[in-house]
C-alpha positions as CSV (number, residue, x, y, z in Angstrom):
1,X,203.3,286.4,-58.4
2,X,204.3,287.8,-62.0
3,X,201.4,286.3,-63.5
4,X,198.9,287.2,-61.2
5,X,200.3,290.9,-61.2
6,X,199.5,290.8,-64.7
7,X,196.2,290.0,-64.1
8,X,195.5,292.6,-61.6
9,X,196.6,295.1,-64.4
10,X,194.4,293.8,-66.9
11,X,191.6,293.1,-64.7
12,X,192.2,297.0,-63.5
13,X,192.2,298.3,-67.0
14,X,188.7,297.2,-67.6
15,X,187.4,297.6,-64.3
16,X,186.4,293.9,-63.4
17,X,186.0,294.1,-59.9
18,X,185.5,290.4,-59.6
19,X,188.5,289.3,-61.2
20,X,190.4,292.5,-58.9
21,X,188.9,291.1,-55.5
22,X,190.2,286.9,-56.5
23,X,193.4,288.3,-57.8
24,X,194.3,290.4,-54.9
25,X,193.2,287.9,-53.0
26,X,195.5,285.5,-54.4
27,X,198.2,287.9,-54.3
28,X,197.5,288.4,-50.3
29,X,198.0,284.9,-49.4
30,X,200.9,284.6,-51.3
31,X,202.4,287.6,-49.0
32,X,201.0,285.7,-46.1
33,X,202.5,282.8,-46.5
34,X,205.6,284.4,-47.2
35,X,205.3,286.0,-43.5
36,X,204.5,289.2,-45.0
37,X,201.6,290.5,-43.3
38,X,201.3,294.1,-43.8
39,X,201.7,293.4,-47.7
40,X,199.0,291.1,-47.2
41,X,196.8,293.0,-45.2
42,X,196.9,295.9,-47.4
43,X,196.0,293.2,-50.2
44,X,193.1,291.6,-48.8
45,X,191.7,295.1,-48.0
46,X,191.9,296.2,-51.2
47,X,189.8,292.6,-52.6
48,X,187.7,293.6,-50.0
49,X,187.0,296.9,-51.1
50,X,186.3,295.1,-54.6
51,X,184.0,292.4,-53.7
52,X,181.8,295.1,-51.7
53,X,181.8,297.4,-54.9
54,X,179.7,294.7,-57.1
55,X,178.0,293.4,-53.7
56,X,179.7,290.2,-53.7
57,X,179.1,288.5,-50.5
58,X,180.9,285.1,-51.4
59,X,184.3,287.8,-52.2
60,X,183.6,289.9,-49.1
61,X,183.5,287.4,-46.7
62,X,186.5,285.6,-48.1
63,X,188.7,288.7,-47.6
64,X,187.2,289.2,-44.3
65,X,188.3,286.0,-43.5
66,X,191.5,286.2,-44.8
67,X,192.2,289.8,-42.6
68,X,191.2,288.2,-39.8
69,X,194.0,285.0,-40.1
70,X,196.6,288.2,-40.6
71,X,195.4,290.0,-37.4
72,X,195.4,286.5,-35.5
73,X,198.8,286.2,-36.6
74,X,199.7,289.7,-35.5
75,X,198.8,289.1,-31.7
76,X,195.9,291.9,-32.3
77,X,193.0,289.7,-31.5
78,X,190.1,291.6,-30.9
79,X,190.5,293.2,-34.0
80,X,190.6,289.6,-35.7
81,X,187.0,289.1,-33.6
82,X,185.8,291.8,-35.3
83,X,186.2,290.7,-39.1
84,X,185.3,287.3,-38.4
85,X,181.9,288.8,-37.0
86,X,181.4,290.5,-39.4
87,X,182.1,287.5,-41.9
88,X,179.9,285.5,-40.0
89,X,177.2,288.4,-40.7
90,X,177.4,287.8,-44.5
């Protein structure tokens, strides 16, 4: 997580988005995994927000997939419908 923080810092300071969407990415499965969804649903909004900046529908999706698992996980279902429709869109 150190490392990968890092990353994010560096990859912020010279505005790669595509290296900020996989890092955060990253960082959100390592908060789900760890149980922590809201951490990791905050995360994998942000890579979201970062793969849409530079039109990257391979990042997008991803992190739409991802927020979907954390909403399955949450009980809030029809919310998880919704991001994996519009995953399935890209």
């Amino acid at each position: 997580m150190e490392n990968y923080e890092k990353a994010l810092q560096l990859a912020k300071h010279i505005n790669y988005q595509k290296a900020m969407s996989l890092i955060l990415n990253r960082i959100g499965v390592i908060h789900l995994n760890q149980g922590n969804y809201p951490e990791a649903l905050s995360k994998f909004y942000e890579s979201l927000k970062a793969g849409e900046a530079i039109n990257n529908d391979e990042l997008t999706g991803a992190s739409l997939n991802n927020i979907a698992i954390v909403q399955f996980y949450q009980g809030k279902y029809n919310e998880a419908d919704s991001a994996y429709i519009e995953r399935l869109k890209i």
